[in-house]
Backbone of each chain as ProteinMPNN parsed JSONL, in Angstrom:
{"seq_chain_A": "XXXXXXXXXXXXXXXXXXXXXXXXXXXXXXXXXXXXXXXXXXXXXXXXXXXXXXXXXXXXXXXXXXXXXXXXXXXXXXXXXXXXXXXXXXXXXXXXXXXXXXXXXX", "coords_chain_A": {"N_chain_A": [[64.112, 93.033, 140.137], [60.423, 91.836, 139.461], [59.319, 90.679, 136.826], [56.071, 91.475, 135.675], [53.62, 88.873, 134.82], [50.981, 87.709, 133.464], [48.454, 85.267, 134.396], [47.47, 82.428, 133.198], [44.242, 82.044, 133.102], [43.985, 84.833, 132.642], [44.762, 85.731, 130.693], [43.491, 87.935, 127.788], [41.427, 87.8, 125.281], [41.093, 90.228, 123.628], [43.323, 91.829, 124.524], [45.7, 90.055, 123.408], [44.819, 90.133, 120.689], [45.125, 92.463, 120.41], [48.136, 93.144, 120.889], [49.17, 91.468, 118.646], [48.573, 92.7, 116.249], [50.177, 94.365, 115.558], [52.717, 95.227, 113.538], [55.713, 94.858, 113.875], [55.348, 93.196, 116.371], [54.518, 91.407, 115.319], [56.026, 90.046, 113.743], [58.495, 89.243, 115.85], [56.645, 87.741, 117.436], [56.637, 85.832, 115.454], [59.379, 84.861, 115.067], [60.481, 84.057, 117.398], [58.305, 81.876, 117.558], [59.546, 79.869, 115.562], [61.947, 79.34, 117.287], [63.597, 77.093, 119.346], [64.804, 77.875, 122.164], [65.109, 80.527, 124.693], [65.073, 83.725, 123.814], [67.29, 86.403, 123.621], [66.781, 89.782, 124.133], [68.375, 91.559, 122.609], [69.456, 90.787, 120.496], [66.951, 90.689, 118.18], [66.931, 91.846, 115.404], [65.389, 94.835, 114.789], [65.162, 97.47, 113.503], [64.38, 99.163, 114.629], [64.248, 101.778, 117.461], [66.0, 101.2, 120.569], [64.128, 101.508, 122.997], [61.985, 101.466, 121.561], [61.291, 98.94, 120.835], [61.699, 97.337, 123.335], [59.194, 98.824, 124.188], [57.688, 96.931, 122.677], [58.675, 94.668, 123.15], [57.105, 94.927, 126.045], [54.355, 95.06, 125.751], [53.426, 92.822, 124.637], [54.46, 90.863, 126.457], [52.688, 91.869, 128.717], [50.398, 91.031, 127.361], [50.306, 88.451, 127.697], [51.652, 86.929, 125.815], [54.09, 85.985, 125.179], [56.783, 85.279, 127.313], [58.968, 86.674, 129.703], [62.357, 86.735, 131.139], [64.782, 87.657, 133.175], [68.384, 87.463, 132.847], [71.092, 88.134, 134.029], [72.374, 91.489, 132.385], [70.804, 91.129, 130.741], [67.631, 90.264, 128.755], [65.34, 86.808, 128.642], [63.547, 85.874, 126.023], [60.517, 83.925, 125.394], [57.969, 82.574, 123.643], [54.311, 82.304, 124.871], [53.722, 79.522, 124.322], [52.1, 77.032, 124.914], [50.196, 78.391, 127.053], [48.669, 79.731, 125.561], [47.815, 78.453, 123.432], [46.127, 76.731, 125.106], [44.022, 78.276, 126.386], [43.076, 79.839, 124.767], [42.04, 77.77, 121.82], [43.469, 77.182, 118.938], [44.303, 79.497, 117.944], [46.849, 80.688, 117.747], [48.543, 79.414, 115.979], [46.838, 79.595, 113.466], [47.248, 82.638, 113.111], [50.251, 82.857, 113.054], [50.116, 80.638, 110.71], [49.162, 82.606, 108.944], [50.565, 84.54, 109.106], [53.565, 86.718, 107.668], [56.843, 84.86, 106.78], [59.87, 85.608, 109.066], [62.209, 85.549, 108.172], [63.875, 88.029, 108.052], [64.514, 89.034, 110.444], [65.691, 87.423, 111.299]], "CA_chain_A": [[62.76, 93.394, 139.682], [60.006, 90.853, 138.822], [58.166, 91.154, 135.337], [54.804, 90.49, 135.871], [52.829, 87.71, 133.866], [49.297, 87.402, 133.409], [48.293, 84.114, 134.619], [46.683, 82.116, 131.68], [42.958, 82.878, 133.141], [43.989, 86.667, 133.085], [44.487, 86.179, 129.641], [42.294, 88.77, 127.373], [41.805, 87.292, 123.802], [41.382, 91.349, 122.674], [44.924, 92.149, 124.596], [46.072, 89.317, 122.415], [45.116, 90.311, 119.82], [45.796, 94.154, 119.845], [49.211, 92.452, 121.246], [49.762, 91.074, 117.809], [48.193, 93.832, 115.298], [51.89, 94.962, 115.152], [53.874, 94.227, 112.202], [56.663, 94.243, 114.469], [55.733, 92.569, 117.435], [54.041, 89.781, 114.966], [57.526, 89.626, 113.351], [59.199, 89.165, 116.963], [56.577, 86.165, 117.624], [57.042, 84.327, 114.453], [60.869, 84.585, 115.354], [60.188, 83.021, 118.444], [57.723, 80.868, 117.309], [60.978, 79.031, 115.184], [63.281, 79.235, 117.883], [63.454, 76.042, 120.445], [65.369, 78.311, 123.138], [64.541, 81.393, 125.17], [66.106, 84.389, 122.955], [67.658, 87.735, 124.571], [65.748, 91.07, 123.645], [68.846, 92.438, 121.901], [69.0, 89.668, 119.238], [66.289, 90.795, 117.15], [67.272, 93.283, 114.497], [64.176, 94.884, 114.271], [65.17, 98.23, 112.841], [63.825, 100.494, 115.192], [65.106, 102.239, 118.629], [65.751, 99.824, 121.883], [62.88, 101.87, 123.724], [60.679, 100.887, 120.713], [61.319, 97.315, 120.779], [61.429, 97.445, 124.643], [57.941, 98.496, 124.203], [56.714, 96.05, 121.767], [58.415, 93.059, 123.973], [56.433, 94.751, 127.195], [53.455, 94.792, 125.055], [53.423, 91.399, 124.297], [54.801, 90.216, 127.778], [51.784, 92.141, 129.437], [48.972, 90.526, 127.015], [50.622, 87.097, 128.034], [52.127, 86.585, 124.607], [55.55, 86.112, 126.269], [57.376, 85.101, 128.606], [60.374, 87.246, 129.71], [63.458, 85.782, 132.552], [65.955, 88.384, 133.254], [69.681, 87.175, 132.75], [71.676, 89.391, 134.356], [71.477, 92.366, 132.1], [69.861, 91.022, 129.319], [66.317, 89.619, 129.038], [65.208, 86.569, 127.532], [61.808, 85.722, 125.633], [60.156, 82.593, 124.686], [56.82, 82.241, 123.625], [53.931, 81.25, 125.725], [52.707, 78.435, 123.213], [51.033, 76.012, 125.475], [48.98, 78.639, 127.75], [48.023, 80.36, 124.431], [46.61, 77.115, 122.971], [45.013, 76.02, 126.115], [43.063, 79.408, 126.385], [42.431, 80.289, 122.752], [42.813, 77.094, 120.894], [44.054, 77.293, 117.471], [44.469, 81.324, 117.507], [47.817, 81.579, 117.54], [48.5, 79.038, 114.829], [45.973, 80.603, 112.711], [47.681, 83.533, 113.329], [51.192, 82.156, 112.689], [50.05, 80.292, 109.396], [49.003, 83.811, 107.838], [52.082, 86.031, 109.285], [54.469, 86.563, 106.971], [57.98, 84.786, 108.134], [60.093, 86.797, 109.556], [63.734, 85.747, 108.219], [64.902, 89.021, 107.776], [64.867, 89.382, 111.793], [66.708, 86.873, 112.272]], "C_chain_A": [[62.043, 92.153, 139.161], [59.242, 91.289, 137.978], [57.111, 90.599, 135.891], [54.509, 90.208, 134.28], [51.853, 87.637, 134.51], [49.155, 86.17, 133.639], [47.592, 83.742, 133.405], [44.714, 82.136, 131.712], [43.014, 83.82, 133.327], [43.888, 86.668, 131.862], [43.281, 87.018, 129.01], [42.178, 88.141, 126.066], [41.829, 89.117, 123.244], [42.836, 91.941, 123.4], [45.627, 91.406, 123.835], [46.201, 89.4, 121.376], [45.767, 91.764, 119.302], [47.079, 93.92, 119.67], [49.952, 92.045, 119.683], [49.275, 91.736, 116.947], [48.946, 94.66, 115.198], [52.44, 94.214, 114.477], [55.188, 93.85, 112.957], [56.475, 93.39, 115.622], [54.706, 91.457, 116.395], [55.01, 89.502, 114.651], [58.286, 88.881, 114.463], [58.345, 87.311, 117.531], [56.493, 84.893, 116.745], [58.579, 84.316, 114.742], [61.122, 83.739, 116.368], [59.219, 81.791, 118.5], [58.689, 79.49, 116.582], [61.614, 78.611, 116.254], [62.552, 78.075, 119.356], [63.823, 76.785, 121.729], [65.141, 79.904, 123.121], [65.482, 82.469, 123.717], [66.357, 86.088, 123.561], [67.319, 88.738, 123.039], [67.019, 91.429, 122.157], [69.125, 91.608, 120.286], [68.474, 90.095, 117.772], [66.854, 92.055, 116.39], [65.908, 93.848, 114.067], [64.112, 96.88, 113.363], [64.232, 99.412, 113.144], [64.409, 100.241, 116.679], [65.079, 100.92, 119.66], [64.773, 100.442, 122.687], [61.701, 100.997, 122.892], [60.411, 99.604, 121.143], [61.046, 96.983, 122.375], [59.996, 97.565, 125.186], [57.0, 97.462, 123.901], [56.705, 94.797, 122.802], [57.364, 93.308, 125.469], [54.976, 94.771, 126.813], [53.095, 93.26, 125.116], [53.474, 90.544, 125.914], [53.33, 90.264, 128.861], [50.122, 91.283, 128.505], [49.407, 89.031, 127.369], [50.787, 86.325, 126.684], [53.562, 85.831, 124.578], [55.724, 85.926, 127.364], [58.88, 85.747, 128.876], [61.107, 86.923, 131.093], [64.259, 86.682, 132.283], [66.91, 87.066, 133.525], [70.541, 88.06, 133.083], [71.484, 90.927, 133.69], [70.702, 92.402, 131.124], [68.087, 90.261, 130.164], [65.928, 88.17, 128.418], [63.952, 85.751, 127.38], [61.527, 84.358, 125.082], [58.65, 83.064, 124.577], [55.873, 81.521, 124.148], [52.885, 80.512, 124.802], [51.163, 77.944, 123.968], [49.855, 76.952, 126.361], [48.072, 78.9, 126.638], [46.94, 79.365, 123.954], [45.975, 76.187, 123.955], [43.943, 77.431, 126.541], [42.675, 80.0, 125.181], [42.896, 79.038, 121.599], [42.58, 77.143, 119.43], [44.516, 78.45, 116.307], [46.024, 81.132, 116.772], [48.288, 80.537, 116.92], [48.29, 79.317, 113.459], [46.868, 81.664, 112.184], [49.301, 83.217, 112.421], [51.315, 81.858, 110.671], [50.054, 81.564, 107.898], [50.311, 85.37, 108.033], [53.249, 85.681, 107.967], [55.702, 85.982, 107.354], [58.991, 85.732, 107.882], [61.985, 86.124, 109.297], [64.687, 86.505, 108.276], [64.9, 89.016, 109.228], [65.688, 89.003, 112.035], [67.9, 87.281, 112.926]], "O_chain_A": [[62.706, 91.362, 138.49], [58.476, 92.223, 138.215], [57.083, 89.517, 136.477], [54.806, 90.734, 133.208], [51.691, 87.532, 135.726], [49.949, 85.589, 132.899], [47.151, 84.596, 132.636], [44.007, 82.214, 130.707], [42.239, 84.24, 134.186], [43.042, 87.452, 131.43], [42.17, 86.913, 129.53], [43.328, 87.899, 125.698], [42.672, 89.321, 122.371], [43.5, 92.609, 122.607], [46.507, 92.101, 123.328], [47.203, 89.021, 120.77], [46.493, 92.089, 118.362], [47.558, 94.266, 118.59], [51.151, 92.275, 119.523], [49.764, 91.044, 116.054], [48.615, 95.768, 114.775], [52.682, 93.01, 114.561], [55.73, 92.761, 112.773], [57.482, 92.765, 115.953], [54.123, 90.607, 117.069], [55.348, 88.453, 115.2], [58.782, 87.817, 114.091], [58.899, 86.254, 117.835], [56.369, 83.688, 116.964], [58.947, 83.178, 114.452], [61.889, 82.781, 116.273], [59.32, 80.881, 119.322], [58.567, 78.333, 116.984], [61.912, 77.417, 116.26], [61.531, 78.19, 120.035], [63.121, 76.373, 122.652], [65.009, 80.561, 122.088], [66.284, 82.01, 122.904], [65.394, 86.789, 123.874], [67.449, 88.635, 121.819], [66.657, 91.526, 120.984], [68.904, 92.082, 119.171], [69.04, 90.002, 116.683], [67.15, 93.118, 116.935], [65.335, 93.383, 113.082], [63.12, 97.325, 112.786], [63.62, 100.219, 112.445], [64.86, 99.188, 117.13], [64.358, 99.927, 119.573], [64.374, 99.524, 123.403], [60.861, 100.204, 123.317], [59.396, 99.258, 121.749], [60.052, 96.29, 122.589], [59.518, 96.918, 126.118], [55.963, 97.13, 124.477], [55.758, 94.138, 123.231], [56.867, 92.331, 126.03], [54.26, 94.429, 127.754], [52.286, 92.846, 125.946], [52.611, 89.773, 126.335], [52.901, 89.334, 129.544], [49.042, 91.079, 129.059], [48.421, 88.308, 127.227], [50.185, 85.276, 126.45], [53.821, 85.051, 123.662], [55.042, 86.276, 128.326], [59.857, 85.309, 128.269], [60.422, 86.863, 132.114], [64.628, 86.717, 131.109], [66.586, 86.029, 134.103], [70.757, 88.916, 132.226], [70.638, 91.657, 134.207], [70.05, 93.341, 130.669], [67.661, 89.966, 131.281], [66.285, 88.254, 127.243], [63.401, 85.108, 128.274], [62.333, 83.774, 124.357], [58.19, 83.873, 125.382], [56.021, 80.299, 124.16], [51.697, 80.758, 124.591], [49.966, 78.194, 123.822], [48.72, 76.484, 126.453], [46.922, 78.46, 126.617], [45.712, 79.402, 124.03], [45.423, 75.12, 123.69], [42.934, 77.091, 127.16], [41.687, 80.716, 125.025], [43.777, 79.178, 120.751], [41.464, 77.137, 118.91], [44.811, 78.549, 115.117], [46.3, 81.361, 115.595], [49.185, 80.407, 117.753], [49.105, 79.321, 112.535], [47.235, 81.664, 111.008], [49.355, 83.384, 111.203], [51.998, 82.37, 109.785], [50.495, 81.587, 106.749], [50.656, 86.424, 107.498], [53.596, 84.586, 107.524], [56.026, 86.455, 108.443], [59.098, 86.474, 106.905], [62.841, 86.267, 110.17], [65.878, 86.243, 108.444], [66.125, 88.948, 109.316], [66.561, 89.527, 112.726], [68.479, 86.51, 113.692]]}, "seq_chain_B": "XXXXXXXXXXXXXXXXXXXXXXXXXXXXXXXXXXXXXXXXXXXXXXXXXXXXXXXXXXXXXXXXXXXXXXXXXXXXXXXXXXXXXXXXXXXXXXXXXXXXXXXXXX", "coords_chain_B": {"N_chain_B": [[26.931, 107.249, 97.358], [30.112, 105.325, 97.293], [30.895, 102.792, 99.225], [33.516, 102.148, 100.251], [35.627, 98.587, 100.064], [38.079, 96.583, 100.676], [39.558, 94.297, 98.689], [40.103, 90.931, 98.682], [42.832, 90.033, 98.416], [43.847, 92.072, 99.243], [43.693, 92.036, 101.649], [44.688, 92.651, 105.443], [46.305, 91.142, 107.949], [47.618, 92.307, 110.148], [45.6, 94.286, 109.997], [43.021, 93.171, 110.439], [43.496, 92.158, 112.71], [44.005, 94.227, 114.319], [41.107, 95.244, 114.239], [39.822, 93.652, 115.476], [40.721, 93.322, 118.133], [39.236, 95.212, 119.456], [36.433, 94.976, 121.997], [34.323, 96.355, 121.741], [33.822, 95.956, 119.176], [34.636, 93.15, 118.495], [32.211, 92.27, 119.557], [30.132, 93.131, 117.946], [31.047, 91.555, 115.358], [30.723, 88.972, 116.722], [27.945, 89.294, 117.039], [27.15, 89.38, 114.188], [28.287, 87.08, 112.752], [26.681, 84.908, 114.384], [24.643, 85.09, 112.813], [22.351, 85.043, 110.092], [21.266, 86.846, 108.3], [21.807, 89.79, 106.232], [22.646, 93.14, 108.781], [20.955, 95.533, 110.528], [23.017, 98.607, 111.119], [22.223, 100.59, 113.197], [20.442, 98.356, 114.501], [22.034, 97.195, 116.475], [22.767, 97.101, 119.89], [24.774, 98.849, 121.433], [25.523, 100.326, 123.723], [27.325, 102.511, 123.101], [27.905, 105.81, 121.81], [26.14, 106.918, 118.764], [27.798, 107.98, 116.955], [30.442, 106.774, 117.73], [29.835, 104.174, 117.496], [29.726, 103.919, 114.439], [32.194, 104.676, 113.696], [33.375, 102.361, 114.65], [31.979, 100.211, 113.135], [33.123, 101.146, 110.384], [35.934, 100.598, 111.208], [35.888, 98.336, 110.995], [34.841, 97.599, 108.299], [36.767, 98.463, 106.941], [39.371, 96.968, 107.48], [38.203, 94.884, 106.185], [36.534, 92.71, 107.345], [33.724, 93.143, 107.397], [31.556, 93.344, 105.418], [29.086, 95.832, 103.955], [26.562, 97.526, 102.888], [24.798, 99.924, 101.556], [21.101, 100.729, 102.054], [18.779, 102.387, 101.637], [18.335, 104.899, 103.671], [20.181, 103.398, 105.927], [22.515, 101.259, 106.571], [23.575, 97.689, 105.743], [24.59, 95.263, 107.397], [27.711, 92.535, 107.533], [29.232, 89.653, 107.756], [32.703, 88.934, 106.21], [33.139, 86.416, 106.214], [33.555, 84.126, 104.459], [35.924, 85.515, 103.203], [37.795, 86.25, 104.915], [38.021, 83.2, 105.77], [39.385, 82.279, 103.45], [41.629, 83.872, 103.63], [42.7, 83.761, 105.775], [43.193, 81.019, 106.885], [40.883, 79.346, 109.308], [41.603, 81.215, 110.927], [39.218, 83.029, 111.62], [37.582, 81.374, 112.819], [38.799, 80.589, 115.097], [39.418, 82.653, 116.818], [36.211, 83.918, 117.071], [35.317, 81.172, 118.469], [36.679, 81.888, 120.807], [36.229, 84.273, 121.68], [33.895, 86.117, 124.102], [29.993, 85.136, 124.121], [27.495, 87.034, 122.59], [25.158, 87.655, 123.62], [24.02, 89.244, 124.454], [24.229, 91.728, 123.334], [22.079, 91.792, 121.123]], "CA_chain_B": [[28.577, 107.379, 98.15], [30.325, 103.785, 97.526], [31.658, 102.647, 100.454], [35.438, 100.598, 100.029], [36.226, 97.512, 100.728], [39.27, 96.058, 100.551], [39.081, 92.812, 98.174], [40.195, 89.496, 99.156], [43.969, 90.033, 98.377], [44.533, 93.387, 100.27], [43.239, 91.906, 103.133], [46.477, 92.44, 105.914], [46.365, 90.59, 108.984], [47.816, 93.333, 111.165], [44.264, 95.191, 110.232], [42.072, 92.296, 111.086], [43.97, 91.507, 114.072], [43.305, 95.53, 115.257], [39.702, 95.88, 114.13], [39.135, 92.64, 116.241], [41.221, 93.95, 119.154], [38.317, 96.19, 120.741], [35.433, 94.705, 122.814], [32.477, 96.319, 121.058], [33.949, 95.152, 118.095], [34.698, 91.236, 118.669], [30.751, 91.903, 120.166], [29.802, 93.23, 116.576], [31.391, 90.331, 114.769], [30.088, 87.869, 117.49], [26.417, 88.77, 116.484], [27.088, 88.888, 112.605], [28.587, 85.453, 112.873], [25.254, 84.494, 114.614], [23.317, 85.914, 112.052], [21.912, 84.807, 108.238], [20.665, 87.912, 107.323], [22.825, 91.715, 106.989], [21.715, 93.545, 110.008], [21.482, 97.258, 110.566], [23.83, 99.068, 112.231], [20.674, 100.846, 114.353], [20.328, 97.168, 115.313], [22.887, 97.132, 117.76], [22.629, 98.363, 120.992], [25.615, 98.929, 122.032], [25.889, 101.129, 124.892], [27.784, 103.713, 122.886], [27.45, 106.792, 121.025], [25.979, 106.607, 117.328], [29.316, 107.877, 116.128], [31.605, 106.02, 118.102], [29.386, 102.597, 116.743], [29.848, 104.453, 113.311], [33.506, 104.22, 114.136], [33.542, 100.964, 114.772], [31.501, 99.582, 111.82], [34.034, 101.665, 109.452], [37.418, 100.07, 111.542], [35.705, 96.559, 110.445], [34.812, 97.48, 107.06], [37.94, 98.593, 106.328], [39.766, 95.998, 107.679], [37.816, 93.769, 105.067], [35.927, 91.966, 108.415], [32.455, 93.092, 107.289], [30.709, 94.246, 104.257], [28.67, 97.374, 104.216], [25.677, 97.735, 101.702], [23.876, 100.958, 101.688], [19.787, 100.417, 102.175], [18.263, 103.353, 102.04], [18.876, 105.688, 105.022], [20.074, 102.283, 106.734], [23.576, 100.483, 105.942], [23.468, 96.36, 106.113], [26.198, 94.662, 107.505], [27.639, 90.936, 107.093], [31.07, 89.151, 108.022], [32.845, 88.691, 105.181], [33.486, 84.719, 106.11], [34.449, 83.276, 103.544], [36.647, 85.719, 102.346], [38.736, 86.268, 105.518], [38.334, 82.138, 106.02], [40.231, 82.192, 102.433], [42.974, 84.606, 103.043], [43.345, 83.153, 106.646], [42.241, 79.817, 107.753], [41.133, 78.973, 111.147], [41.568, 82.622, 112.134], [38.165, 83.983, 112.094], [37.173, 80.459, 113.762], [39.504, 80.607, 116.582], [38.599, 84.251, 117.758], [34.985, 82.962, 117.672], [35.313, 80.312, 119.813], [37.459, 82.299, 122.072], [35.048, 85.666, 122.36], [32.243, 85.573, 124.486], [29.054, 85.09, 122.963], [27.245, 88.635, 122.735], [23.577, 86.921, 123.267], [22.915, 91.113, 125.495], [24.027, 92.816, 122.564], [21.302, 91.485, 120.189]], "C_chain_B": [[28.921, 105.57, 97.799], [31.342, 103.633, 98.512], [32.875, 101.326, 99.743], [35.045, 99.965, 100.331], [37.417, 96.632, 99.987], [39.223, 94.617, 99.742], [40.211, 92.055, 98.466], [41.703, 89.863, 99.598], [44.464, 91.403, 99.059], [44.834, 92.894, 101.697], [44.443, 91.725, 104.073], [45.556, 91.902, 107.233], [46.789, 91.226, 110.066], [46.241, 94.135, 111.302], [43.236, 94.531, 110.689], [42.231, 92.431, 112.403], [43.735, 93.024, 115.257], [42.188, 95.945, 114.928], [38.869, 94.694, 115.154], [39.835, 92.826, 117.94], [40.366, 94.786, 119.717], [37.548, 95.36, 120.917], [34.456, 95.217, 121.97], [32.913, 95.874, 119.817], [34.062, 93.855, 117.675], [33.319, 91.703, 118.788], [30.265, 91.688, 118.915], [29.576, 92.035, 115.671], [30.66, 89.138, 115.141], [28.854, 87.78, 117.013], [26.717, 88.53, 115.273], [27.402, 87.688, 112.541], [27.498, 84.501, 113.682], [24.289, 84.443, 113.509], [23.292, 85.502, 110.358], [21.937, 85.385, 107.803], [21.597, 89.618, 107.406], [21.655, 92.043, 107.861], [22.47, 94.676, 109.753], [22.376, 97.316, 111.453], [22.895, 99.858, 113.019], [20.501, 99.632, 115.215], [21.079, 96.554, 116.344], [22.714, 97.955, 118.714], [23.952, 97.915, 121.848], [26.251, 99.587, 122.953], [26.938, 101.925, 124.359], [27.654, 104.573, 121.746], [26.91, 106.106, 119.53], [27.234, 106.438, 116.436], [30.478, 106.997, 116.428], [30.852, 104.574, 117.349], [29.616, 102.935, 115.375], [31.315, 104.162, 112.755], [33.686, 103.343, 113.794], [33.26, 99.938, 113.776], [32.795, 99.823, 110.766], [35.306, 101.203, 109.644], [37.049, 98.494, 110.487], [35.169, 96.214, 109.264], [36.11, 97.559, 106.114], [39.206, 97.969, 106.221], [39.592, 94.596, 106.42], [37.123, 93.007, 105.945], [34.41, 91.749, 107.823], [32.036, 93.958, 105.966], [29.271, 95.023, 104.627], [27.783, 97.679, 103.061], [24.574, 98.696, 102.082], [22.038, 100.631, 101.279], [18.963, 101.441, 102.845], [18.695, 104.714, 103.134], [20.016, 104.817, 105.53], [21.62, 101.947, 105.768], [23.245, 98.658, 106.514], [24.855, 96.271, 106.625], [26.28, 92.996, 107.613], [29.011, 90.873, 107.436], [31.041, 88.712, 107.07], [33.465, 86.657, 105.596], [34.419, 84.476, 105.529], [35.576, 83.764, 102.784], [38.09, 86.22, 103.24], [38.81, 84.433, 105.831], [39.786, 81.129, 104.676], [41.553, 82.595, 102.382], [43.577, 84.033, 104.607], [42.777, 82.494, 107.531], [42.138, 79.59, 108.84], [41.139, 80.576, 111.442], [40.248, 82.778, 112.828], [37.535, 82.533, 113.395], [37.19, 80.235, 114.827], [39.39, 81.603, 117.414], [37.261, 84.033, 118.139], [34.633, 82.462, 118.778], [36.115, 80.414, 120.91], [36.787, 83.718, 122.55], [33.758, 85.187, 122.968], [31.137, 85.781, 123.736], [28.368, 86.355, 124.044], [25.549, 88.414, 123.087], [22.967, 88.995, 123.422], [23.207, 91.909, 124.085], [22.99, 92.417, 121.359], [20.17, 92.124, 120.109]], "O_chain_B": [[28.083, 104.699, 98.031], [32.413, 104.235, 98.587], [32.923, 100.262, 99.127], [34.013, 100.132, 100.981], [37.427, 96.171, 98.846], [38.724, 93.724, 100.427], [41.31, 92.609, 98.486], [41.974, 90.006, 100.79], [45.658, 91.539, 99.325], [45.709, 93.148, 102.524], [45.254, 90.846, 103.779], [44.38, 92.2, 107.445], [46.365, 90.759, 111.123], [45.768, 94.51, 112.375], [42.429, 95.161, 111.373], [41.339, 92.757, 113.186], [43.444, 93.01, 116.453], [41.982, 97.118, 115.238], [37.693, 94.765, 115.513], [39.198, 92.328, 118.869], [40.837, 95.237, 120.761], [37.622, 94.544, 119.998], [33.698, 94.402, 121.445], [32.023, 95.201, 119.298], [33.63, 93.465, 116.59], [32.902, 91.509, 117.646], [29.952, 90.563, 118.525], [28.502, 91.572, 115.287], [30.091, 88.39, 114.346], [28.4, 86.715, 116.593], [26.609, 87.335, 114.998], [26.445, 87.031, 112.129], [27.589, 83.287, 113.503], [23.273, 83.751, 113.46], [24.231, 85.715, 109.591], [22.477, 85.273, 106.703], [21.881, 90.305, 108.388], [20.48, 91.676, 107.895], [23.565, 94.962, 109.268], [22.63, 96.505, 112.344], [23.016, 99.262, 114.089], [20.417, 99.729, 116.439], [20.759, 95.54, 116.963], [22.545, 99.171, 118.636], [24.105, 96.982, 122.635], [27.474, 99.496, 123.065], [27.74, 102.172, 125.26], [27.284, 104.068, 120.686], [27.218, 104.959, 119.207], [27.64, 105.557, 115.678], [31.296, 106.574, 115.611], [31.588, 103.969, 116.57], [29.783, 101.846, 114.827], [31.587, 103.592, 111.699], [34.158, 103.161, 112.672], [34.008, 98.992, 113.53], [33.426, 98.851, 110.351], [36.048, 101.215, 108.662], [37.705, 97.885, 109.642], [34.95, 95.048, 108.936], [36.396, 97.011, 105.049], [40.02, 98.168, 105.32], [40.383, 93.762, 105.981], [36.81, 92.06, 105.224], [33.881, 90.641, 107.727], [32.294, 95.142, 105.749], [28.54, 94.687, 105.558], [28.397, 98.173, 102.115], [23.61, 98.381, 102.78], [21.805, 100.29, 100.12], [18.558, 101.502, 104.007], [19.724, 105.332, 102.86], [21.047, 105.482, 105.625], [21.8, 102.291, 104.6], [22.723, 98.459, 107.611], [25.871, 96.925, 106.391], [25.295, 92.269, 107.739], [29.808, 91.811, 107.421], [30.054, 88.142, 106.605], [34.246, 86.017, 104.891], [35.631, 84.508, 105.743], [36.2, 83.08, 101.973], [39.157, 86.504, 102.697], [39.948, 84.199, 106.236], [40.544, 80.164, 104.779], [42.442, 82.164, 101.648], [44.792, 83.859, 104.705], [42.138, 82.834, 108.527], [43.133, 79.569, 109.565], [40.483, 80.953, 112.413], [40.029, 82.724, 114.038], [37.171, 82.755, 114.55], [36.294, 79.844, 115.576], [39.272, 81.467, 118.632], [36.982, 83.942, 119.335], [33.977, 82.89, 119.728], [36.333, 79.553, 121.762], [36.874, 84.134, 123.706], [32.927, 84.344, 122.632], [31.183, 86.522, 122.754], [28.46, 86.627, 125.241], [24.79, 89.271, 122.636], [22.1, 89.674, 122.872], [22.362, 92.738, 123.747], [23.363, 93.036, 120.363], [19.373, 91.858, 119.209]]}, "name": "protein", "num_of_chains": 2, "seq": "XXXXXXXXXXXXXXXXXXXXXXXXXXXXXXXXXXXXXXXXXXXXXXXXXXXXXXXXXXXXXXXXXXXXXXXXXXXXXXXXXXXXXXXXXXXXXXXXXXXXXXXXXXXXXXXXXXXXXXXXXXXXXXXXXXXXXXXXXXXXXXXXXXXXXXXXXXXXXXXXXXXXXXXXXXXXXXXXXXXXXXXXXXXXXXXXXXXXXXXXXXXXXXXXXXXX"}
């Protein structure tokens, strides 16, 4: 199966942002915003069902918040920094600076 | 009737980030951030209902986005600037200069 990705002129800045007007899926991209390397879905302890979270990461994946690479049966997510800040620059910084961090996910 | 608003330190970043997540609402914002003076909510023409723009004013008051000063029949409205540029820098800036400018809805 291939995930689709929004090319970075598909981006929406209001899918973006609805995208991140979740406490959990802002939690999920300040976790990934830390992390140097891709990170598999099941990882996050986010303290709700694997459908939920399943949602939040296809949420995110579909506003082009994310980037998701199947691994056999896992998934795994990185953040798309650089399109983000070449199509909305200094949002998701912004954004970032005022999220709360998110150590308990880890 | 006194209408809420959320002062400085309530202000959550999940509620910004979904009162700025709709289209007629970034539009909203887009003119007030044009604009010197509060402007009616009548003064928008926004191609939808009274109530649904009624709606919409009330997501972004409550949010803490825009202040709301009763004038007669008439409510004013105003971006609160400086008081979401306080609780989170660069945000309101970077949505800005990443929404289109609303020149039709004026």
């Amino acid at each position: 199966m291939t995930l689709h990705h929004p090319t970075v002129e598909e981006l929406e800045l209001e899918a973006v942002l609805h995208a991140l007007s979740d406490p959990q899926r802002l939690r999920i991209v300040r976790v990934l915003a830390d992390e140097p390397l891709p990170r598999r879905c099941g990882s996050f302890d986010a303290h709700v069902t694997k459908s939920t979270l399943t949602h939040h990461f296809r949420v995110l994946r579909e506003a082009g918040v994310i980037r998701q690479q199947e691994a056999g049966t896992s998934r795994l997510n990185s953040l798309r920094r650089d399109d983000l800040e070449g199509r909305f620059p200094g949002l998701l910084d912004a954004i970032l600076a005022s999220a709360p961090h998110a150590a308990a996910l880890v």
